[in-house]
C-alpha positions as CSV (number, residue, x, y, z in Angstrom):
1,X,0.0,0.0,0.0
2,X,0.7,3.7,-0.6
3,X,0.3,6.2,1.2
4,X,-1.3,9.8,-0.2
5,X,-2.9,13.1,0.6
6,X,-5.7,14.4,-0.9
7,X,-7.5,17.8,-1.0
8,X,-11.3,17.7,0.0
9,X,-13.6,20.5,0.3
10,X,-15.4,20.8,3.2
11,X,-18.7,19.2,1.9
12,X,-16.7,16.1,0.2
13,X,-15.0,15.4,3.9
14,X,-18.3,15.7,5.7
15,X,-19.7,13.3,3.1
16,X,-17.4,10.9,3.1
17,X,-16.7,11.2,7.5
18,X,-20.4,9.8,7.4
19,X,-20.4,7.8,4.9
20,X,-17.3,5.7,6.6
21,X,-19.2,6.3,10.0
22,X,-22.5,4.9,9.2
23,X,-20.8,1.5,7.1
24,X,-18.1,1.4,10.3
25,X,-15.1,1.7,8.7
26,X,-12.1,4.6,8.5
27,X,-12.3,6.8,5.6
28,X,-9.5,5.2,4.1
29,X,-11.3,2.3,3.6
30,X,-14.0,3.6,2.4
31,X,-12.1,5.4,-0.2
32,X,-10.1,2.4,-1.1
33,X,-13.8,0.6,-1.6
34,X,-15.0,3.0,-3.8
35,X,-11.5,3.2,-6.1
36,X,-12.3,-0.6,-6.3
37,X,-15.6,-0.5,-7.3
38,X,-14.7,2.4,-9.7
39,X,-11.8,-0.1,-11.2
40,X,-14.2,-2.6,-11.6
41,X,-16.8,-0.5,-13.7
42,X,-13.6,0.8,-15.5
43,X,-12.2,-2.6,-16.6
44,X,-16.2,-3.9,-17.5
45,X,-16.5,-0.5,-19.9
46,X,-13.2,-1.1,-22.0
47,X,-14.2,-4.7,-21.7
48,X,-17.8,-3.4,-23.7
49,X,-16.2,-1.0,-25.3
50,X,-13.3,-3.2,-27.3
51,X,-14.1,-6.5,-28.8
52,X,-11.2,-8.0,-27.0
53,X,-10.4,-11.7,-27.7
54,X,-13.7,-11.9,-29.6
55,X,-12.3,-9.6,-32.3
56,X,-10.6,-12.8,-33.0
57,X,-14.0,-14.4,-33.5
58,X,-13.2,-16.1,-37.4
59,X,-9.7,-15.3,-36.9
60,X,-8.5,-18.4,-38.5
61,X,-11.0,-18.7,-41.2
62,X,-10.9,-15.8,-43.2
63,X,-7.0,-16.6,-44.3
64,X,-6.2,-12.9,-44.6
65,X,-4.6,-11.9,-40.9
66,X,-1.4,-13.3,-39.9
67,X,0.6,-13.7,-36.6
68,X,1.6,-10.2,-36.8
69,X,-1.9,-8.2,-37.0
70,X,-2.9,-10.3,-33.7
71,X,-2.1,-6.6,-32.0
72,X,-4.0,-4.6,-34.7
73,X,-6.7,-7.2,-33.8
74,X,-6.5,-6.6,-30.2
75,X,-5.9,-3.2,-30.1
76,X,-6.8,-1.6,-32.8
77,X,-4.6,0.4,-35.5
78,X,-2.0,2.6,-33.9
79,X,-2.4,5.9,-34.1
């Protein structure tokens, strides 16, 4: 773990000193909850968003992509 400071205005820290109060934990965990949940809901969007491993969905049939498009595939085109 890592420890950081963060800036809250007044009505964030009041928010959040409940919050932690009324689920009986520390702020800290409560924060570290929430940045977990957020990562979750992160990874499930670019998970939505991209194709992923299903953009290789045919992959072997069409005979036209080779070994090295597999990151063009699973990535997209650089920019």
């Amino acid at each position: 773990m890592h420890r950081t400071q963060v800036m809250l205005e007044d009505s964030q820290y009041m928010a959040l000193r409940e919050r932690a109060r009324q689920r009986g934990k520390s702020m800290g965990a409560l924060i570290r909850e929430l940045l977990g949940q957020e990562e979750t809901l992160g990874a499930r969007e670019m998970v939505r968003e991209s194709k992923g491993l299903y953009a290789l969905e045919g992959f072997l049939r069409d005979g036209k992509a080779t070994a090295i498009d597999h990151d063009a595939i699973l990535y997209g085109k650089r920019k």
